[in-house]
Biopython code that builds the backbone (N, CA, C, O; Angstrom):
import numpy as np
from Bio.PDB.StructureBuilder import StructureBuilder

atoms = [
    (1, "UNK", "N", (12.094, 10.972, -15.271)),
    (1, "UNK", "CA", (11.895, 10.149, -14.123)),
    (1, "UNK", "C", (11.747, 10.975, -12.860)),
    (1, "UNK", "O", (12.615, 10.819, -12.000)),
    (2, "UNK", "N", (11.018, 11.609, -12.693)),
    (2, "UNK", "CA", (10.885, 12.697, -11.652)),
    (2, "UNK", "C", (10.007, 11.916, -10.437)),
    (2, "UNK", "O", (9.828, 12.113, -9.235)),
    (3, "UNK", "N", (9.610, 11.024, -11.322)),
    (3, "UNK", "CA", (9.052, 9.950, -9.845)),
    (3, "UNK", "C", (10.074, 9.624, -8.901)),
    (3, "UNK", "O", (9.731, 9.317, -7.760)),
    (4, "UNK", "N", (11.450, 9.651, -9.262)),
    (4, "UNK", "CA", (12.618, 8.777, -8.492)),
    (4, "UNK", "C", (12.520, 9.928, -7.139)),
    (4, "UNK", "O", (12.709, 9.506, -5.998)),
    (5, "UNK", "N", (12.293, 11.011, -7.321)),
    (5, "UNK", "CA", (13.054, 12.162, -6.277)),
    (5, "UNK", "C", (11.036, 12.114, -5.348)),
    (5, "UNK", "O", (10.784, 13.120, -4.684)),
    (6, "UNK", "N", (10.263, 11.362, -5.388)),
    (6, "UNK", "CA", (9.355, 11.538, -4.598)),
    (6, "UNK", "C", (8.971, 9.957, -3.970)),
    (6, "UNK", "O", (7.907, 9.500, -3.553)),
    (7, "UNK", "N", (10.399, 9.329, -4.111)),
    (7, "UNK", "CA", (10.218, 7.896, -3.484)),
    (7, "UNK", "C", (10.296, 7.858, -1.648)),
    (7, "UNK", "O", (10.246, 6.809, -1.005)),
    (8, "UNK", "N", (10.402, 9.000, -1.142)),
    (8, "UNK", "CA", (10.865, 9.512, 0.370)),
    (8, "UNK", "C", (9.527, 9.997, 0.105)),
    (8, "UNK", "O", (9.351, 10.368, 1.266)),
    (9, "UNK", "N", (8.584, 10.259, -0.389)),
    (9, "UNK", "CA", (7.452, 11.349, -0.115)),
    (9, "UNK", "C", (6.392, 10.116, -0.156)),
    (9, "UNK", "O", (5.263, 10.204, 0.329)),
    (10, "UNK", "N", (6.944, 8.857, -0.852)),
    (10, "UNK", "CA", (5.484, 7.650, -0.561)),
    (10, "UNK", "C", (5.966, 7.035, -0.019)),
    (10, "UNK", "O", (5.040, 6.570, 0.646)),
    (11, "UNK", "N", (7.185, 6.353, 0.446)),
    (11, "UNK", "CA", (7.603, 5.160, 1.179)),
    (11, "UNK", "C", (8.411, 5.622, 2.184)),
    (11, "UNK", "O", (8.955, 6.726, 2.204)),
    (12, "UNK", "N", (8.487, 4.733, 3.050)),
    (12, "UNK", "CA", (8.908, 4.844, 4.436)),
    (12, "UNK", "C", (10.129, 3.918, 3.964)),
    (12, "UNK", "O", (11.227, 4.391, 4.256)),
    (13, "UNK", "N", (10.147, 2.856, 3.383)),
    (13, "UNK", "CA", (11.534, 1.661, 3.591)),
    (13, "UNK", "C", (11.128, 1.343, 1.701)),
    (13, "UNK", "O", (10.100, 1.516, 1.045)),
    (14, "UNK", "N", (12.495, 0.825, 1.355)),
    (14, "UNK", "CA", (12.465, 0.247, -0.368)),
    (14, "UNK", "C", (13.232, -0.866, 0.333)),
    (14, "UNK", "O", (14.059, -0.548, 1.187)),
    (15, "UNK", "N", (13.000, -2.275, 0.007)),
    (15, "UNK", "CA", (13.846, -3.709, 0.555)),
    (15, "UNK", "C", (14.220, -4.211, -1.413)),
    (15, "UNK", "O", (13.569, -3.962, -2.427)),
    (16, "UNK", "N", (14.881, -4.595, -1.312)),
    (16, "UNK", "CA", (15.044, -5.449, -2.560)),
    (16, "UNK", "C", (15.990, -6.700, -2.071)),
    (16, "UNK", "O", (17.098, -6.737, -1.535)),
    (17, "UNK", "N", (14.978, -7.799, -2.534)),
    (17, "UNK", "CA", (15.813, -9.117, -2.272)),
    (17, "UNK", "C", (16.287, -10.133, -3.264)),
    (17, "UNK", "O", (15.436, -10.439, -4.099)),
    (18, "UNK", "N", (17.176, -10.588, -3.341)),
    (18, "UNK", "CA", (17.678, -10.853, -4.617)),
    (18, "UNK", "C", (19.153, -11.999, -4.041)),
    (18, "UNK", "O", (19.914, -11.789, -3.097)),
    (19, "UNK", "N", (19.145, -13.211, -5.026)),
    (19, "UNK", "CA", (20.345, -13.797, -4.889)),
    (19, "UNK", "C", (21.405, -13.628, -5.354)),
    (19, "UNK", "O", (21.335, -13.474, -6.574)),
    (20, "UNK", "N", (22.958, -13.552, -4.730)),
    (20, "UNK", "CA", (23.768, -13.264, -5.349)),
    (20, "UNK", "C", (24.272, -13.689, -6.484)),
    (20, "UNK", "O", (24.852, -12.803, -7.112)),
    (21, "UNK", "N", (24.256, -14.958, -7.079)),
    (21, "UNK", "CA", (24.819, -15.526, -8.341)),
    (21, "UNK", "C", (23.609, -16.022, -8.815)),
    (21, "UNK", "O", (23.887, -16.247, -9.993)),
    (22, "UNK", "N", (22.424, -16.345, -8.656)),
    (22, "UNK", "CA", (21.152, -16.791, -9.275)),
    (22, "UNK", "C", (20.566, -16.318, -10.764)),
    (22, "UNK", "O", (20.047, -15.209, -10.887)),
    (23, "UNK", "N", (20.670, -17.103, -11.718)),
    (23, "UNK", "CA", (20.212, -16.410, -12.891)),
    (23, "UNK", "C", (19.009, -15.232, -12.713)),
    (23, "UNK", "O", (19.050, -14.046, -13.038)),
    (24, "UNK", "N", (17.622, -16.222, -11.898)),
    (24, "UNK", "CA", (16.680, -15.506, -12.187)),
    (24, "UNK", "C", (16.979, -14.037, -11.266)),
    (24, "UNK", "O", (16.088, -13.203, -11.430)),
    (25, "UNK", "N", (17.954, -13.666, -10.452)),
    (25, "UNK", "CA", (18.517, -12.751, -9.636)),
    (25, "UNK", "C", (19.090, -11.548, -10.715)),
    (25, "UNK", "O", (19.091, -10.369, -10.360)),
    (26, "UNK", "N", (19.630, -12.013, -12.219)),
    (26, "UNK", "CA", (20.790, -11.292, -13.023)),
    (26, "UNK", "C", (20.161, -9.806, -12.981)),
    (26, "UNK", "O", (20.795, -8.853, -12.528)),
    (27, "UNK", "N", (18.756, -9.694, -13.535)),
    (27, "UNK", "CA", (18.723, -8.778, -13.754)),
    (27, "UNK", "C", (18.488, -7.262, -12.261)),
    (27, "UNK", "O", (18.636, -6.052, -12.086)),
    (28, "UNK", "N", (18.062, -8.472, -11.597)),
    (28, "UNK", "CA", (17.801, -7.252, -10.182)),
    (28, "UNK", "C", (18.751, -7.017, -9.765)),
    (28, "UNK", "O", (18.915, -6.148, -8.909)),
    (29, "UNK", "N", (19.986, -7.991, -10.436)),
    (29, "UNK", "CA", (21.702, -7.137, -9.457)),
    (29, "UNK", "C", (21.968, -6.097, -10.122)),
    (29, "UNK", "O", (22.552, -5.085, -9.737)),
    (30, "UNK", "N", (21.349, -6.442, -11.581)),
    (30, "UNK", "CA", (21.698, -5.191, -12.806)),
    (30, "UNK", "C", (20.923, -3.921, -12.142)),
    (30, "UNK", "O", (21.480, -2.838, -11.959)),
    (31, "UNK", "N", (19.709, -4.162, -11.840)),
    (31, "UNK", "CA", (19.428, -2.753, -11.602)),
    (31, "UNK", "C", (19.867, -1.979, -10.194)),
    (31, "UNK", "O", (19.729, -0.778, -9.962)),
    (32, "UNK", "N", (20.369, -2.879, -9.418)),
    (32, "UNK", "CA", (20.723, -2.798, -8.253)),
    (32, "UNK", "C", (22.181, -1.497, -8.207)),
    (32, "UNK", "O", (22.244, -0.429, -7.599)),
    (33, "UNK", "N", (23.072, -2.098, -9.016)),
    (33, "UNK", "CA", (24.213, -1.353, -9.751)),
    (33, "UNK", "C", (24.352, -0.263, -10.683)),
    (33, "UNK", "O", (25.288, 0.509, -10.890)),
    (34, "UNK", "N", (22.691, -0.426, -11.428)),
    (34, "UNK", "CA", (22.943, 1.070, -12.151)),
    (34, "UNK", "C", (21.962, 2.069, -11.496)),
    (34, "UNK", "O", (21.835, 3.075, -12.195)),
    (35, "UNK", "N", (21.303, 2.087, -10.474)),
    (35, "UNK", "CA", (20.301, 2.502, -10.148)),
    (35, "UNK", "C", (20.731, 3.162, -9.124)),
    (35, "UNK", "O", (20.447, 4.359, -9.066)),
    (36, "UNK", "N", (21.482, 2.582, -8.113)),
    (36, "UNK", "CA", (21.244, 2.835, -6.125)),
    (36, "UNK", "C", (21.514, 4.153, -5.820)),
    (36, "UNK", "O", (21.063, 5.034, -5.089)),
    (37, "UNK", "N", (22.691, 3.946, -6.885)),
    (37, "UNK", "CA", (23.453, 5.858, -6.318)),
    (37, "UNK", "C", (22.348, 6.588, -6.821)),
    (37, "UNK", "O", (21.731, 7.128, -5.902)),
    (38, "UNK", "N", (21.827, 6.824, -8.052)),
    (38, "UNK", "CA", (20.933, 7.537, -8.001)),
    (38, "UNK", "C", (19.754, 7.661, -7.155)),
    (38, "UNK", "O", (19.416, 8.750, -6.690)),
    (39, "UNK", "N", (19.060, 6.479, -6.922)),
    (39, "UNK", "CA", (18.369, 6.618, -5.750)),
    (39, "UNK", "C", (18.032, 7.331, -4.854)),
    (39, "UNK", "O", (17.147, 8.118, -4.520)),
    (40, "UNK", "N", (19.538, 6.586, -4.315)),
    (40, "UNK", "CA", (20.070, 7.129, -2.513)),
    (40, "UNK", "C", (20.699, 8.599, -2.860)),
    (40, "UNK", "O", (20.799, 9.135, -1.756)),
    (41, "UNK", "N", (21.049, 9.274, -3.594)),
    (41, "UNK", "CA", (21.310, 10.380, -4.240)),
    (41, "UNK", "C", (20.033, 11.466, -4.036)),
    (41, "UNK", "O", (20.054, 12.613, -3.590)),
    (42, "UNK", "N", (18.900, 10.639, -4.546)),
    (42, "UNK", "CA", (17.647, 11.702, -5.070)),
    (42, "UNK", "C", (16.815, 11.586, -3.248)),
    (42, "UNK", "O", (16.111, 12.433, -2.700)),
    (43, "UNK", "N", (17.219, 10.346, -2.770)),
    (43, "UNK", "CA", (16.092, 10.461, -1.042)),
    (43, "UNK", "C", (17.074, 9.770, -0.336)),
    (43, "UNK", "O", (17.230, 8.560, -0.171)),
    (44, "UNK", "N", (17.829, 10.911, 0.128)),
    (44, "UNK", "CA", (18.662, 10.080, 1.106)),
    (44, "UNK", "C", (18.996, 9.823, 2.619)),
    (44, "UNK", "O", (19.989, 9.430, 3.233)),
    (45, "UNK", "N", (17.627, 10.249, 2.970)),
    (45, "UNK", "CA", (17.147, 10.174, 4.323)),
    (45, "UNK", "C", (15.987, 8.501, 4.221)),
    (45, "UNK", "O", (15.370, 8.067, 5.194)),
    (46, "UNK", "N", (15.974, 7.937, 2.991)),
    (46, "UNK", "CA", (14.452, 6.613, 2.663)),
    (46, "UNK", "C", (15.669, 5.760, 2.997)),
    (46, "UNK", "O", (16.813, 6.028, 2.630)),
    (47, "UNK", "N", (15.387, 4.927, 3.576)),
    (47, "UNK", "CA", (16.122, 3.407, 4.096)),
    (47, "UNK", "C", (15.929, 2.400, 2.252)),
    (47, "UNK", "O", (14.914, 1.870, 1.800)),
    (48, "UNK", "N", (16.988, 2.464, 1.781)),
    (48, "UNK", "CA", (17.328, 1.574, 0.808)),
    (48, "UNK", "C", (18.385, 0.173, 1.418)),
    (48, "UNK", "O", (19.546, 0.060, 1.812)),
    (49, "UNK", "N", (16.964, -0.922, 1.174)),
    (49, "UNK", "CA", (17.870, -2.020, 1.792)),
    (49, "UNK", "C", (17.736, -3.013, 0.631)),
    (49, "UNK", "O", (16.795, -3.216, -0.136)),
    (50, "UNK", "N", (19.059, -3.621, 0.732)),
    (50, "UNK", "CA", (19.391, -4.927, -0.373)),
    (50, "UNK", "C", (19.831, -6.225, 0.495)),
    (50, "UNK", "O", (20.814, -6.349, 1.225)),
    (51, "UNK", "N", (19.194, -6.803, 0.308)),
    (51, "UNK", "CA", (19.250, -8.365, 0.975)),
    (51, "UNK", "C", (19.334, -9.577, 0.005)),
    (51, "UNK", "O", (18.321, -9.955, -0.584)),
    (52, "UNK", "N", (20.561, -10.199, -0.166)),
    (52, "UNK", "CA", (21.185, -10.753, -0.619)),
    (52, "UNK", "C", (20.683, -12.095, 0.752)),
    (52, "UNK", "O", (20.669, -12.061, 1.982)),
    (53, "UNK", "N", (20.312, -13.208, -0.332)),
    (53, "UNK", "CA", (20.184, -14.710, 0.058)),
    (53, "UNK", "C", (20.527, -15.613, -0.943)),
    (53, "UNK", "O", (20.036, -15.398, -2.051)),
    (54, "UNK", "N", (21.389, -16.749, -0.781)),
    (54, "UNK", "CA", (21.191, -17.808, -1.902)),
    (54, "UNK", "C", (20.153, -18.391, -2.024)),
    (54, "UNK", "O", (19.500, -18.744, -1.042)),
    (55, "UNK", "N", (19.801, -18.603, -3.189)),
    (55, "UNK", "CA", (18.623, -19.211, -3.983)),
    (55, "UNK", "C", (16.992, -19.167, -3.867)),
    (55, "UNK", "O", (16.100, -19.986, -4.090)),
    (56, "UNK", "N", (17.050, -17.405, -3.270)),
    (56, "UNK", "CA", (15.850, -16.838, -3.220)),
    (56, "UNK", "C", (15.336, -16.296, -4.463)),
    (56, "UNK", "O", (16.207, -16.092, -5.308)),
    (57, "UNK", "N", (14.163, -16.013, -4.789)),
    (57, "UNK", "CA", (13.483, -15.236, -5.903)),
    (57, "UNK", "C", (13.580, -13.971, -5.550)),
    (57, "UNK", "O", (13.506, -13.598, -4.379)),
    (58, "UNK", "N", (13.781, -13.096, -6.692)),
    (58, "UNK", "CA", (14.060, -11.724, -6.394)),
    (58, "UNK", "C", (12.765, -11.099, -6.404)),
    (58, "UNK", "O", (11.836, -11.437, -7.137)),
    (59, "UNK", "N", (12.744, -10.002, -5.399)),
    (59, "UNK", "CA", (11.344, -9.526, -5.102)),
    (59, "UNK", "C", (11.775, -8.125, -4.507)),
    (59, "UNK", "O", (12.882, -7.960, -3.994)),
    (60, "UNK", "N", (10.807, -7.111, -4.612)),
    (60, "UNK", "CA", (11.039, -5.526, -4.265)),
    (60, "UNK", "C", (9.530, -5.599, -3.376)),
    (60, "UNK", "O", (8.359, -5.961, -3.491)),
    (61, "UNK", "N", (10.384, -5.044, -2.525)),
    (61, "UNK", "CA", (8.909, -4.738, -0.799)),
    (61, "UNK", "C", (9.304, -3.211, -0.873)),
    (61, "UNK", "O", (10.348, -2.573, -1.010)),
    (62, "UNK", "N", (8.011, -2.944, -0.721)),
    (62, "UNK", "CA", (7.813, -0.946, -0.632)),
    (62, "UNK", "C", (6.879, -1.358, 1.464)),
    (62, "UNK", "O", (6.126, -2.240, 1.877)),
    (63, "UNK", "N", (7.471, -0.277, 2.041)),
    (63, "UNK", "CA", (6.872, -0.178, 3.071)),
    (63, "UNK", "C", (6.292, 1.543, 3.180)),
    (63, "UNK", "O", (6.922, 2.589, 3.021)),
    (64, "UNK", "N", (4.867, 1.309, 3.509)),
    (64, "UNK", "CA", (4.388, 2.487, 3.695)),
    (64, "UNK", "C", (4.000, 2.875, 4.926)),
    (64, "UNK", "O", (4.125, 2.118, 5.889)),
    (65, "UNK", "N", (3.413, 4.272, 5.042)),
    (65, "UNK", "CA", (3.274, 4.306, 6.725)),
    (65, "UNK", "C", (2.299, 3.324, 7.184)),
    (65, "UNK", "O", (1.588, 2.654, 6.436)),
    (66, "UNK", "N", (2.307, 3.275, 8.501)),
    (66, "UNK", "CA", (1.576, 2.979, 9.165)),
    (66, "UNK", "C", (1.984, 0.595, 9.226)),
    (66, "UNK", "O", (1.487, -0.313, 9.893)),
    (67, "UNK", "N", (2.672, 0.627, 8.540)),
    (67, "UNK", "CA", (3.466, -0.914, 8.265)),
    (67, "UNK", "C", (3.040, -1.349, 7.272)),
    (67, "UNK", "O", (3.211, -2.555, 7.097)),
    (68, "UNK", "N", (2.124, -0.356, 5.937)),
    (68, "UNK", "CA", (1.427, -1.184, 5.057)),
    (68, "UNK", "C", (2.967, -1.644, 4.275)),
    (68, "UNK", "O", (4.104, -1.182, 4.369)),
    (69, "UNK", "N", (2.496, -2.545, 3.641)),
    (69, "UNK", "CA", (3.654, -3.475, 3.247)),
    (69, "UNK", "C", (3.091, -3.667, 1.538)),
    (69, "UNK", "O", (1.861, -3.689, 1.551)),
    (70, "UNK", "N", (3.578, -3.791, 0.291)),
    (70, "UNK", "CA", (2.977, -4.345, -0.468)),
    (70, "UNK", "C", (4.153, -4.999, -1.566)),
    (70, "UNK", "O", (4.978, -4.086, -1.607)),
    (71, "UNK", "N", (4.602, -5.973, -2.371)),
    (71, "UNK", "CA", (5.800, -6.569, -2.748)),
    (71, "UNK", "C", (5.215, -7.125, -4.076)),
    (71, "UNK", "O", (4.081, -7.540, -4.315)),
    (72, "UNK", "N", (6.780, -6.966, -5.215)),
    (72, "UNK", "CA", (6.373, -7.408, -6.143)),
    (72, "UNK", "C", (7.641, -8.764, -6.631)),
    (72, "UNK", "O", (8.863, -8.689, -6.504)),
    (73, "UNK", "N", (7.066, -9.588, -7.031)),
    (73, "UNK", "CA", (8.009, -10.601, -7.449)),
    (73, "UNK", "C", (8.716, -10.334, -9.204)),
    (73, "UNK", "O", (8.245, -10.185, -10.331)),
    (74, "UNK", "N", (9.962, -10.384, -8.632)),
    (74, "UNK", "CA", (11.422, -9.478, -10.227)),
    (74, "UNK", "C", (11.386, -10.340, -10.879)),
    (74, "UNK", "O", (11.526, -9.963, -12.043)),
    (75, "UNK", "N", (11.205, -11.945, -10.761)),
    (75, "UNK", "CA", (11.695, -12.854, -11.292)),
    (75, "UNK", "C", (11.307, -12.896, -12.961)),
    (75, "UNK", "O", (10.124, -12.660, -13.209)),
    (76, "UNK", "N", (12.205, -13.178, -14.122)),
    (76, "UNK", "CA", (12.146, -12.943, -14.964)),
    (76, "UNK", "C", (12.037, -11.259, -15.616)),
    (76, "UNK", "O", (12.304, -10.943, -16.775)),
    (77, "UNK", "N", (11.635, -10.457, -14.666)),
    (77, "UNK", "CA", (11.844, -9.217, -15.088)),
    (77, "UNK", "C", (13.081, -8.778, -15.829)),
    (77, "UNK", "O", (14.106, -9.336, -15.435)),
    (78, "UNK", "N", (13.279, -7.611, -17.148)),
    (78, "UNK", "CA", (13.891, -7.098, -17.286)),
    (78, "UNK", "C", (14.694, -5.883, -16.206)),
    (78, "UNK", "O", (14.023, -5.412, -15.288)),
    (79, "UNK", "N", (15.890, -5.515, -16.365)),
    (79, "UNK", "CA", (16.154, -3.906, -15.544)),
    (79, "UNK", "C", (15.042, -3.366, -15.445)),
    (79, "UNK", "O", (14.323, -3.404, -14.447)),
    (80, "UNK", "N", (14.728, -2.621, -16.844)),
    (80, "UNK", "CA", (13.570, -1.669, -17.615)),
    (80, "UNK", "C", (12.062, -1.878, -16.921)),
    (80, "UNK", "O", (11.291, -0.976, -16.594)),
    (81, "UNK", "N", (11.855, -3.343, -16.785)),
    (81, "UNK", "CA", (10.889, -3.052, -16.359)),
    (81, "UNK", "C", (10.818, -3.337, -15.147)),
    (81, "UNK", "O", (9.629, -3.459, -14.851)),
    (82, "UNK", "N", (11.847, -3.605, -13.803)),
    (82, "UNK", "CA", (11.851, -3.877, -12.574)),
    (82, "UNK", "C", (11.635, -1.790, -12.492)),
    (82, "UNK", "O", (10.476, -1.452, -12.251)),
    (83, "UNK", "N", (12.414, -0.892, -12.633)),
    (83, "UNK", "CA", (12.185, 0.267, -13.045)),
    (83, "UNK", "C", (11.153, 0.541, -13.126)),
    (83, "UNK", "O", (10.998, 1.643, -12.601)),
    (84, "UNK", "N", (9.734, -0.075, -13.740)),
    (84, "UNK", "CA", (8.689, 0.267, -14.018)),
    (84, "UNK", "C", (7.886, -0.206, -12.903)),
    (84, "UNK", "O", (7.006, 0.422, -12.315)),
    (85, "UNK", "N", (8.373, -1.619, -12.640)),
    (85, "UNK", "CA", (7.641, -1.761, -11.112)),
    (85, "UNK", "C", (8.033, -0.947, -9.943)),
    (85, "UNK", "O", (7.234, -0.591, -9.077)),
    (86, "UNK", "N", (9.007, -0.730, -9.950)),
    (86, "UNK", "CA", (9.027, 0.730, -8.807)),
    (86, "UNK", "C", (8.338, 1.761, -8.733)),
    (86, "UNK", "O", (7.746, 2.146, -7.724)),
    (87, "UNK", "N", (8.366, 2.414, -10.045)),
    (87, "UNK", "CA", (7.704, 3.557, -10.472)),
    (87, "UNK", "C", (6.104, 3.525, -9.857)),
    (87, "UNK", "O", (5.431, 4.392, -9.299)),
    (88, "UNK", "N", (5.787, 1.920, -10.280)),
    (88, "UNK", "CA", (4.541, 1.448, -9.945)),
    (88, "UNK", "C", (4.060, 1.533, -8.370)),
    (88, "UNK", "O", (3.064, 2.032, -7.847)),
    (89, "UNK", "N", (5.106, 0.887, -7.887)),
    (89, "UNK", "CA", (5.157, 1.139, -6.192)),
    (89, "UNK", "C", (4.881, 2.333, -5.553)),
    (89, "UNK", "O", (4.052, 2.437, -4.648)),
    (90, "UNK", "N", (5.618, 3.330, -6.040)),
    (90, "UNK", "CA", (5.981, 5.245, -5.949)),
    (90, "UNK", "C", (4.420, 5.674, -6.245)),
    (90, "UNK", "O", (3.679, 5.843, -5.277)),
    (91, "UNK", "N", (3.951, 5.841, -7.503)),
    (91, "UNK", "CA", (2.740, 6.122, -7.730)),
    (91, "UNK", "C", (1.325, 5.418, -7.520)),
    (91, "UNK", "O", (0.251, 5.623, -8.086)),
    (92, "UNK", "N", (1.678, 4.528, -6.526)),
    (92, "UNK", "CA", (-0.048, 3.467, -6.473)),
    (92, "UNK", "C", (0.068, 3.853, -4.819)),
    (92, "UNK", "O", (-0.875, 3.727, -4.037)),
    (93, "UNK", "N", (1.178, 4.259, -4.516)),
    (93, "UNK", "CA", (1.028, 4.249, -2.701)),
    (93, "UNK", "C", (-0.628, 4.703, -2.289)),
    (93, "UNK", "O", (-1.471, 5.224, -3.019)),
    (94, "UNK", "N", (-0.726, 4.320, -0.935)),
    (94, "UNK", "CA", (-1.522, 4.807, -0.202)),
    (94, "UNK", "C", (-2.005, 5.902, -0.345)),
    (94, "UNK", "O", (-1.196, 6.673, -0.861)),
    (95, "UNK", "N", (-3.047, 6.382, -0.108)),
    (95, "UNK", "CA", (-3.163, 8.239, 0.065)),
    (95, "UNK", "C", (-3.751, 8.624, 1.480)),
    (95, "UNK", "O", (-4.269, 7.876, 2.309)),
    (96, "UNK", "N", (-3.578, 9.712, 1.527)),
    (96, "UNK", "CA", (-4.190, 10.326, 2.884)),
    (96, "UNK", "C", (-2.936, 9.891, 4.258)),
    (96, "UNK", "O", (-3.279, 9.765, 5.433)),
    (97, "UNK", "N", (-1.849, 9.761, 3.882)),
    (97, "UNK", "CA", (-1.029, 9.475, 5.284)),
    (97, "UNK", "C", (0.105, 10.358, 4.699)),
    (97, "UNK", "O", (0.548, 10.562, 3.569)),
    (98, "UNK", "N", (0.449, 10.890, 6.236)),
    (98, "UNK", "CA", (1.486, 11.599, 6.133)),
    (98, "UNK", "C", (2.735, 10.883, 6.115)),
    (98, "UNK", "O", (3.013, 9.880, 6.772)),
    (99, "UNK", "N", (3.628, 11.649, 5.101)),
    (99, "UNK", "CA", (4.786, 10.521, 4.904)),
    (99, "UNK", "C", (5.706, 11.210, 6.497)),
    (99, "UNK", "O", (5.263, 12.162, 7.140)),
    (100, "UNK", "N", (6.968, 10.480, 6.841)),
    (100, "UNK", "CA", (7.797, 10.650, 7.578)),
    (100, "UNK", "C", (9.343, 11.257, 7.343)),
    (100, "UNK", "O", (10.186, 11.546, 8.193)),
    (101, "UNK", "N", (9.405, 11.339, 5.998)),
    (101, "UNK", "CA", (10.895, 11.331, 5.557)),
    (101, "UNK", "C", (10.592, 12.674, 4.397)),
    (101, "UNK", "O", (11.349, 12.867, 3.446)),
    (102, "UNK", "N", (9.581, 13.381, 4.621)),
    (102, "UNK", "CA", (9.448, 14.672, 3.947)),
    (102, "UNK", "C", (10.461, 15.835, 3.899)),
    (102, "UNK", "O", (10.190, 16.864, 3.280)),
]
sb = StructureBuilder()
sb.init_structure("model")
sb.init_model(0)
sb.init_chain("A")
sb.init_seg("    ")
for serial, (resi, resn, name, xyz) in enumerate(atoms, 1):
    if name == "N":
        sb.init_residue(resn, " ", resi, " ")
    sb.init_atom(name, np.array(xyz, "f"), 0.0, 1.0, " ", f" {name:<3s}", serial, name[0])
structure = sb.get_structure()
């Protein structure tokens, strides 16, 4: 997973939104808990934000420079593959902009 340590080199902000007791929420708290420290561990200058609402759909927003914004909806996702949509986020970024958190 060597993508995890170049999530500061494509994104400016990681948001993850997710309800606190909401089934379709279970698995994004799961990854929320086995994931963050490593994360915030591997880029810990990238703004990792978790936003907790009741009875929202869980969804991951990547912010790139310049305010591009692009978001994926967790709902029904596994851990494994919310993981894969990140990965997805990390490697589809933008090109040609200089990141900020290098």
């Amino acid at each position: 997973m060597a993508w995890r340590s170049k999530l500061s080199q494509s994104l400016r902000e990681l948001r993850i939104h997710m309800c606190q007791t909401g089934v379709a929420s279970k698995a994004t708290r799961e990854f929320v808990v086995k994931n963050y420290k490593d994360l915030k561990t591997q880029n810990p200058r990238l703004p990792i934000l978790i936003r907790e609402c009741s009875g929202i759909q869980p969804r991951l927003w990547a912010r790139y420079d310049y305010g591009v914004e692009r978001s994926i909806p967790l709902d029904g996702l596994s851990e494994p593959e919310i993981n894969a949509k990140l990965e997805e986020l990390v490697t589809t970024a933008p090109k040609g902009k200089t990141p900020i958190h290098a």
